[in-house]
C-alpha positions in Angstrom: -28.5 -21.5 -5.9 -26.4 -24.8 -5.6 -24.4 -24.2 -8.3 -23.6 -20.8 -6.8 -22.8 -22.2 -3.3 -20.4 -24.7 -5.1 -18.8 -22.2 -7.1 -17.7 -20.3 -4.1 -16.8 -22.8 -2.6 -14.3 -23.7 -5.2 -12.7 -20.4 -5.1 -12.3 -20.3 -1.4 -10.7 -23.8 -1.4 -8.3 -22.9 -4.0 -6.8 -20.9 -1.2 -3.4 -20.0 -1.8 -3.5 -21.5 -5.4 -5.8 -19.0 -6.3 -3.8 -15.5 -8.3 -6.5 -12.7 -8.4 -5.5 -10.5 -11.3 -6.9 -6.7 -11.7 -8.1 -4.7 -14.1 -4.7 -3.4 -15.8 -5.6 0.3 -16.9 -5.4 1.1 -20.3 -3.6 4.0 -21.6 -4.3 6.5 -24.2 -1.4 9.2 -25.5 -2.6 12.8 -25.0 0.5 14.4 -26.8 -0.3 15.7 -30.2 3.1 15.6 -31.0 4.2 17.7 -27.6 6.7 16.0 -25.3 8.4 16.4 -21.9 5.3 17.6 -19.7 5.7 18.7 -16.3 2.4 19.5 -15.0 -1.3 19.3 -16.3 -5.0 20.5 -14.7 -8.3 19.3 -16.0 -11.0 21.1 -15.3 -13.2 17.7 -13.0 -16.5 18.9 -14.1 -15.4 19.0 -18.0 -12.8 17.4 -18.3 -12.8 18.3 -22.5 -10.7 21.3 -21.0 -7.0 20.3 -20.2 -4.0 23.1 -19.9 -0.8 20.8 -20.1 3.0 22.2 -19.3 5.7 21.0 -21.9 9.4 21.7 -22.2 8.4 25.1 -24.1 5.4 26.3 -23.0 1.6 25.9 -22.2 -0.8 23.9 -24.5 -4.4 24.1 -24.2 -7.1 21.6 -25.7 -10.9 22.1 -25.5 -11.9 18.5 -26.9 -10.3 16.6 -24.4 -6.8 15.9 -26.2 -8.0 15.1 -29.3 -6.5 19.0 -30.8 -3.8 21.4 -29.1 -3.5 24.9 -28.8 -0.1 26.4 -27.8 -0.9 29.5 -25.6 2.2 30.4 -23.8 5.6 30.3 -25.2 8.5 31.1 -23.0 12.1 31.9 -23.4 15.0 31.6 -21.9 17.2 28.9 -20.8 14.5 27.1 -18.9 11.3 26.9 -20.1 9.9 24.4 -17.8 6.1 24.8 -16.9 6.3 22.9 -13.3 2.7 23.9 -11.9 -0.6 24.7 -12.9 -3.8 25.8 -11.0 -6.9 27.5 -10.3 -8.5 30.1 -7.9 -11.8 31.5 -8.5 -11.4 32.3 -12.3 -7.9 32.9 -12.1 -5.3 30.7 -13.8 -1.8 30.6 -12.5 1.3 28.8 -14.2 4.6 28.1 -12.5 7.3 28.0 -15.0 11.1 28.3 -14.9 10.9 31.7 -16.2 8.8 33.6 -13.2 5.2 33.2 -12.5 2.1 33.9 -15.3 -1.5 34.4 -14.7 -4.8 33.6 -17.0 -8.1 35.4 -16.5 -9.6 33.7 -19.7 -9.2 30.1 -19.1 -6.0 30.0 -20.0 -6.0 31.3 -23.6 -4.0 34.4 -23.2 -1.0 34.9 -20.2 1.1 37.5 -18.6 3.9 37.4 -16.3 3.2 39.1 -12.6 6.6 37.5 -10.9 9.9 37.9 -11.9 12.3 37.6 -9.5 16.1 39.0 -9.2 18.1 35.7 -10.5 17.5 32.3 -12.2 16.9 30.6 -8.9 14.0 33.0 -8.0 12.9 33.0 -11.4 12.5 29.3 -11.2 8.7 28.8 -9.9 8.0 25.4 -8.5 4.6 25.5 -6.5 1.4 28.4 -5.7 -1.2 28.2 -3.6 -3.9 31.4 -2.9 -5.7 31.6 0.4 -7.4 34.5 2.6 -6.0 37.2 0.4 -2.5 36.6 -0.4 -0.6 34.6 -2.9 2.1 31.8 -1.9 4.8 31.4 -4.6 7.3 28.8 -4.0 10.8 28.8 -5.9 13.8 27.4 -6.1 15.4 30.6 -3.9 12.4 30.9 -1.3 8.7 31.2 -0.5 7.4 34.3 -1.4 4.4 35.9 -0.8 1.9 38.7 -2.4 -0.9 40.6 -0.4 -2.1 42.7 -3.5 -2.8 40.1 -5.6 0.6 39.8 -7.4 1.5 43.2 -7.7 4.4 43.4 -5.0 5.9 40.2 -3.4 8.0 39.9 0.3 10.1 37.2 0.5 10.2 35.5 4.0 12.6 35.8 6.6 13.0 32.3 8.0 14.7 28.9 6.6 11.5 29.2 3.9 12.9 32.3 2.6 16.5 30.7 1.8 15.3 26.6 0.5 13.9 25.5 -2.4 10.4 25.2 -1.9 8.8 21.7 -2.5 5.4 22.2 -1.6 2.5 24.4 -0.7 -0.6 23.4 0.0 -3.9 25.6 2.3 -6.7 23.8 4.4 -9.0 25.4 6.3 -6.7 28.4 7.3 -3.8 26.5 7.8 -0.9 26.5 5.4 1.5 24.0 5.2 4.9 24.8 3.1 7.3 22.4 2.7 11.3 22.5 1.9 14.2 21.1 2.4 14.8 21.4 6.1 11.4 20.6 6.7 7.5 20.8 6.9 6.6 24.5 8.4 2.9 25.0 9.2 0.9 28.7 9.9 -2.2 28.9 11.2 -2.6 32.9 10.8 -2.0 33.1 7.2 1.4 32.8 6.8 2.6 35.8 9.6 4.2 33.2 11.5 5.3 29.6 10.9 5.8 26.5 13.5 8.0 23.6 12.3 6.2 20.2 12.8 8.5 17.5 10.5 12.3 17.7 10.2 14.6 16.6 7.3 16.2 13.6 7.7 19.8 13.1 5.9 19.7 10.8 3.0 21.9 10.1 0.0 20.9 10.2 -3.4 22.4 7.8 -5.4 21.7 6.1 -8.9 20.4 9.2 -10.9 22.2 10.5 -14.2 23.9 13.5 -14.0 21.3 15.8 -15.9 18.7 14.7 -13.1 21.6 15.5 -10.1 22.3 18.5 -11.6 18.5 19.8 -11.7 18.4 19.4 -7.9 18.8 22.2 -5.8 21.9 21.8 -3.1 20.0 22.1 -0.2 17.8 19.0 -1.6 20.1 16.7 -2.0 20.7 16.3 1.7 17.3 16.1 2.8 14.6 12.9 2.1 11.7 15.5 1.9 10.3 15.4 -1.8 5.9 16.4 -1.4 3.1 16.7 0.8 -0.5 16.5 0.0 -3.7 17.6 2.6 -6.7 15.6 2.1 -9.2 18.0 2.1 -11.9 15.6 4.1 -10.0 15.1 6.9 -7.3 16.1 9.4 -4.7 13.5 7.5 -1.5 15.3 5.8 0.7 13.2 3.6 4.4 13.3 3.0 6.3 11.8 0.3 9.7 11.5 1.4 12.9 9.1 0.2 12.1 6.6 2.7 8.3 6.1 1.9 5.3 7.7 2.6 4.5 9.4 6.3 0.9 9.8 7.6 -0.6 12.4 10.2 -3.3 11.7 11.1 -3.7 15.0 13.3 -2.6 18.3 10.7 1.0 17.3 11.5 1.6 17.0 15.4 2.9 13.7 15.0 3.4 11.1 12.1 3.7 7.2 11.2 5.1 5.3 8.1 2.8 4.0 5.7 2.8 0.8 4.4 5.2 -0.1 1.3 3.8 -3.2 0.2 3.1 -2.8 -3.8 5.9 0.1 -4.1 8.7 -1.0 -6.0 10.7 2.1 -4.7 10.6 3.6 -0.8 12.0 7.4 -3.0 8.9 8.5 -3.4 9.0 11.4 -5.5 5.4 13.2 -5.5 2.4 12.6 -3.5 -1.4 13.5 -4.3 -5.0 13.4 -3.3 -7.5 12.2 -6.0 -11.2 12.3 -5.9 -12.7 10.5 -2.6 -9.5 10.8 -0.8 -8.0 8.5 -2.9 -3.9 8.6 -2.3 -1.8 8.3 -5.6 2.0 8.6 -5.2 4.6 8.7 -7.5 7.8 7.0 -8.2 10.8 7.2 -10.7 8.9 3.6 -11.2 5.5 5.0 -12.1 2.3 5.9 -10.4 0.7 3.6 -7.4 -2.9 4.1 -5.3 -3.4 3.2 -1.7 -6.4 0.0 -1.9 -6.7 -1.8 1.3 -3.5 -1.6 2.7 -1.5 -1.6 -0.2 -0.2 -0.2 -3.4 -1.6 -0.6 -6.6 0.2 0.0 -9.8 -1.9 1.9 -12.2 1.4 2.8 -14.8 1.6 -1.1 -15.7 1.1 -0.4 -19.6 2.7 3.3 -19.5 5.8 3.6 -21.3 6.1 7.0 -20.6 9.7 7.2 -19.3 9.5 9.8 -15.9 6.3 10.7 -15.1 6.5 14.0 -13.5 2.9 14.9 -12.3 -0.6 13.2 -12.1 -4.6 14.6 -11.5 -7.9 13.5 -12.0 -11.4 14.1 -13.1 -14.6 14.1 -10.9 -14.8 10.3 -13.2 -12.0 9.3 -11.5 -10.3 9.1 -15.2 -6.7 9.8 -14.4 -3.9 12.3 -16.2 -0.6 11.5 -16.1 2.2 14.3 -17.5 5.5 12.5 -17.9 8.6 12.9 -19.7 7.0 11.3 -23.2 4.3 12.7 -23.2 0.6 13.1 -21.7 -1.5 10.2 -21.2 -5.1 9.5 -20.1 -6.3 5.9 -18.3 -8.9 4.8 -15.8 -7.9 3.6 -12.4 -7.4 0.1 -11.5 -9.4 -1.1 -8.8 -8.4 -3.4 -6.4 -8.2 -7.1 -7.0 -11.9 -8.8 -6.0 -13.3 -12.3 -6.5 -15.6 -10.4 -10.0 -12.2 -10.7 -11.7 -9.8 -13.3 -11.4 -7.6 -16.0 -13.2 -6.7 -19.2 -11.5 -2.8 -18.8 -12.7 -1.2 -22.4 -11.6 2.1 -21.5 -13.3 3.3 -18.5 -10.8 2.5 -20.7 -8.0 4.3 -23.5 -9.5 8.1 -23.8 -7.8 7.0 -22.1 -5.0 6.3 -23.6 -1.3 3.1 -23.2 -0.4 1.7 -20.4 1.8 0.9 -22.8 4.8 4.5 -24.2 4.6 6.1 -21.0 4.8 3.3 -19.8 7.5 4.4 -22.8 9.3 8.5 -22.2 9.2 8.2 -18.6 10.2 6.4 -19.8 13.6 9.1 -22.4 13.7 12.1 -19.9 13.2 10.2 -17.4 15.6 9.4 -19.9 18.0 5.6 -18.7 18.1 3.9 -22.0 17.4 0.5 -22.7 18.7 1.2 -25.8 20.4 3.5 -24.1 22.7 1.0 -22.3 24.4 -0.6 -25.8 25.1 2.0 -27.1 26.4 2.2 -24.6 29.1 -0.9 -25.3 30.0 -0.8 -29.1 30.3 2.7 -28.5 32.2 0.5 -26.2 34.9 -1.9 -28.4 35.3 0.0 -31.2 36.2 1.9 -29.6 38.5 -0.8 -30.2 40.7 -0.2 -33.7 40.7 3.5 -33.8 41.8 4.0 -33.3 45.5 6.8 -30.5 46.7 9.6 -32.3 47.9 11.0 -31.0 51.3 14.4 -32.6 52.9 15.5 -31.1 56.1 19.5 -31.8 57.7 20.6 -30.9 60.7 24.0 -31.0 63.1 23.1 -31.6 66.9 25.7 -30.5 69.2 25.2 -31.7 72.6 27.6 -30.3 75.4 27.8 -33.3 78.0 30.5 -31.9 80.4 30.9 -34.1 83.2 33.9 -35.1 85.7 35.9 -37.5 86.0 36.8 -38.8 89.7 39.3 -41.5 90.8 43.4 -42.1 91.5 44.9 -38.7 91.6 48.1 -40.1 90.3 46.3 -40.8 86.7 47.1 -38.7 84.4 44.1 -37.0 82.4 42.4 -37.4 85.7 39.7 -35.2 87.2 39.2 -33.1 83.9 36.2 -32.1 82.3 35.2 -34.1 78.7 33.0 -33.2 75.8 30.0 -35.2 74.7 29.4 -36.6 71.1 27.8 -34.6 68.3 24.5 -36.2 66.1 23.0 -35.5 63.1 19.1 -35.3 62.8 17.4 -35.6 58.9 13.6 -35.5 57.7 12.1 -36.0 54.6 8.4 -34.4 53.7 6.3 -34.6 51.1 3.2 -32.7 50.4 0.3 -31.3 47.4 -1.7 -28.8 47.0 -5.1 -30.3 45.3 -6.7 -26.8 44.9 -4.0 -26.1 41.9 -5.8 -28.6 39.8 -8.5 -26.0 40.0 -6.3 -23.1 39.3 -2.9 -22.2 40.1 -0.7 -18.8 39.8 0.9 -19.9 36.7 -2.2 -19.4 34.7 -2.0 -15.9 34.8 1.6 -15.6 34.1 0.7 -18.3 30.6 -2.2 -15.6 30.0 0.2 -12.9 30.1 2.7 -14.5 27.4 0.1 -15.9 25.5 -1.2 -12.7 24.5 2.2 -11.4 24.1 3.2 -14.3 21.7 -0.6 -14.3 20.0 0.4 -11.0 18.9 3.6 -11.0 17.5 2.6 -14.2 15.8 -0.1 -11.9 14.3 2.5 -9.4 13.1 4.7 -12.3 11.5 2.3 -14.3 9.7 0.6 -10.6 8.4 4.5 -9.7 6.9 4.5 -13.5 5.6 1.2 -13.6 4.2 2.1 -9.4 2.3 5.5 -10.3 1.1 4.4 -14.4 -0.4 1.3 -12.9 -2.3 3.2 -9.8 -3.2 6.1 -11.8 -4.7 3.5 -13.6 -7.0 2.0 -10.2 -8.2 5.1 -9.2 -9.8 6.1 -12.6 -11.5 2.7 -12.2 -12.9 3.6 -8.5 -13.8 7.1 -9.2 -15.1 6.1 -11.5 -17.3 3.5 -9.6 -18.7 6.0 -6.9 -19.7 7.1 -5.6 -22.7 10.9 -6.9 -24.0 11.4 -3.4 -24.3 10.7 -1.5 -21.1 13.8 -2.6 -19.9 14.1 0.1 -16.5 10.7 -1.2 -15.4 11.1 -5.3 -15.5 14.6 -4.2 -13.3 12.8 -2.6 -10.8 10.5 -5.3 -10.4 13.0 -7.7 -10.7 14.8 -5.9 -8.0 12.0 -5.8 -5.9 11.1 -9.3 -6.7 14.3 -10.5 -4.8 13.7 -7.8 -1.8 10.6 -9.7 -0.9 12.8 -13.1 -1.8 15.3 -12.1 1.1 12.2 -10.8 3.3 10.4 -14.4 3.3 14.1 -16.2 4.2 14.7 -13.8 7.2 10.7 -14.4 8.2 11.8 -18.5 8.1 15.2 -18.7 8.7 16.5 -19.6 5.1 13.4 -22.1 4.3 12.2 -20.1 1.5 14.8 -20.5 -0.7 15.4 -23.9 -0.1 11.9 -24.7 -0.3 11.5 -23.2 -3.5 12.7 -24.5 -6.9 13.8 -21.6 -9.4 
């Protein structure tokens, strides 16, 4: 029992020295020699069933990955399978060549949507709720009350964007586009905006990936929404991180972006136990206490385009090499660690940099005391009264004598005098209490809290910096696009500790 007191003791005294390191998952290729997957869906229960969507088609495996089928060959120009799901016993596929339904598990298909051009043709999302379908393309949300066999385009702005998104909860439908999140609560009759596009400009893509967004997109920082199913919480993946409802979309809040190495997230999802995974063009992240936690740290996989799990909580990842299986990472925990010295080492310690921030910010501790010392001896010190005044007397009086005089028999003003008092005087009740105590309570509180907020951004952005030296350095010579992101986000949280302290980061620390 001793040695386990002492043990834990030694850990919590290591304090900041003290690198926690978590289980890195490990990944396992899926492809059998396929490439260039867009979607995949696993069946949770058994997951030995996976339908996968690759540049040409759908392939379908009934041992887990370990043997493919191909079961859907399309043609055409684009051949992209973007989407796959399930409703009831019905298996739908969203591919750039119209929309295709399974009612075998996926071993046979048949087209039930066309549409009238490329752009309509080009299925990106589908959702089936109360009786109707909900097809999203590239030209419009369409929608089917017979079960696929004639389709109404909408009316409104979701009948002429791209359509991002669809996702149904409890009678309410959620569609998302360019111009903005639309919501219906009587099955898709009549839709209420409730999130607006912001403008944004996309920068730093190749030309292939600019050219394979819609025009209406490239204005807009909407990318993905997810519903958890659990609760009233909806999820948006925008280019400027991740927004929360927490209300089914009445109003919203930004997430935190500690962990993500890029704000531009892409795609958003909801894994088993309302477990948040979004997605980057860096790789794939979960939302553990408060931040992000990389699970794609050993997945060279290039762009990963689309992510699910099973009820194991084993997780899929479809991306532009390939298909890949891994477990997800927990978060870090005292079960697991290293005591890793050499990231630390150069570095100022956390206390120091805790200490400069309050400095710069002028939220020290000690200030506070001294306000109260200063009201407390103002008891002490008597108040100081000095009182001048000018006294004007008005002694007329007359003059008598010679009348031959001159000046004689006039009337004469008296002198003036000047009258002073000095007072002093203390108020022994204010050693008690005095009126400035309430006004020290007041800002005391104020500054309690935004010395909160300032040591919580230091304390994110020190520990956060040391999670990716440990993760850049762990990286392979050849993932080249992932070590600069880190890199890059390495110096972000660089420049972030030197405007928390004024500049004493960087001078502090030896590089």
């Amino acid at each position: 029992m001793k040695k386990g007191f002492l043990l834990l003791a030694l850990v919590l005294g290591l304090g900041g020295w003290l690198s926690v390191k978590a289980e890195e998952p490990e990944w396992q290729d899926l492809s059998g020699g396929n490439f260039d997957f867009r979607s995949v869906w696993v069946n949770p229960g058994n997951p030995k069933l996976i339908l996968a969507g690759c540049r040409n088609g759908i392939v379908r495996s009934e041992d887990g990955g370990a043997s493919w089928r191909n079961t859907l060959s399309l043609r055409g120009d684009n051949r992209s399978v973007n989407f796959i799901t399930v409703d009831r016993n019905n298996f739908y596929a969203c591919t750039g060549n119209g929309l295709f339904s399974s009612n075998n598990q996926g071993r046979s298909w048949k087209r039930i949507f066309k549409g009238r051009n490329s752009y309509e043709a080009d299925c990106q999302v589908f959702f089936s709720g109360q009786g109707r379908l909900f097809l999203g393309t590239k030209s419009g949300l369409f929608v089917s009350r017979d079960q696929g066999r004639i389709w109404q385009k909408l009316t409104n702005k979701l009948g002429d964007s791209r359509i991002l998104a669809i996702s149904i909860k409890a009678g309410n439908i959620y569609a998302v586009c360019a111009e903005g999140v639309f919501k219906s609560n009587d099955n898709g009759d009549s839709w209420e905006k409730i999130y607006s596009k912001h403008s944004t400009e996309i920068s730093n893509e190749s030309e292939e990936e600019s050219e394979d967004r819609y025009e209406d997109e490239r204005s807009s920082d909407i990318n993905y929404l997810a519903l958890d199913q659990d609760s009233s919480r909806v999820y948006l993946a925008t280019a400027n991180g991740v927004k929360l409802s927490r209300d089914e979309g009445r109003s919203w809040e930004d997430m935190s972006d500690y962990g993500l190495l890029s704000k531009d997230v892409r795609k958003i999802f909801i894994l088993e136990k309302s477990r948040v995974c979004a997605i980057t063009k860096s790789g794939i992240f979960t939302y553990q206490n408060d931040r992000w936690v990389e699970q794609s740290f050993n997945l060279t996989s290039g762009e990963v385009r689309f992510v699910t799990t099973d009820n194991s909580g084993t997780l899929y990842a479809a991306c532009e090499k390939g298909l890949f299986r891994g477990k997800i990472a927990k978060e870090n925990c005292f079960n697991n660690f290293n005591v890793s010295i050499d990231y630390f080492q150069g570095e100022p310690k956390i206390s120091e940099v805790q200490k400069a921030a309050m400095k710069y910010a002028e939220v020290e501790p000690e200030k506070i005391i001294n306000w109260r010392k200063q009201a407390a001896r103002k008891a002490l010190l008597p108040e100081l009264s000095v009182g001048a005044g000018r006294n004007t007397t008005d002694l007329w009086h007359w003059e008598g004598g010679s009348t031959t005089k001159t000046d004689d028999d006039t009337l004469r003003k008296g002198n003036d005098s000047i009258d002073w008092d000095v007072a002093l005087s203390w108020n022994l009740g204010e050693l008690i209490w005095n009126e400035d105590q309430t006004s020290i309570d007041n800002r005391s509180r104020l500054m309690v809290q935004l010395r909160d907020d300032i040591m919580d951004e230091v304390n994110k952005a020190y520990f956060e910096r040391i999670r990716l030296k440990e993760e850049i350095n762990n990286l392979a010579i050849e993932d080249r696009k992932k070590r600069f992101e880190k890199e890059l986000r390495l110096l972000e949280l660089t420049a972030t500790l030197d405007s928390l302290t004024g500049g004493f980061f960087s001078q502090s620390a030896k590089h």
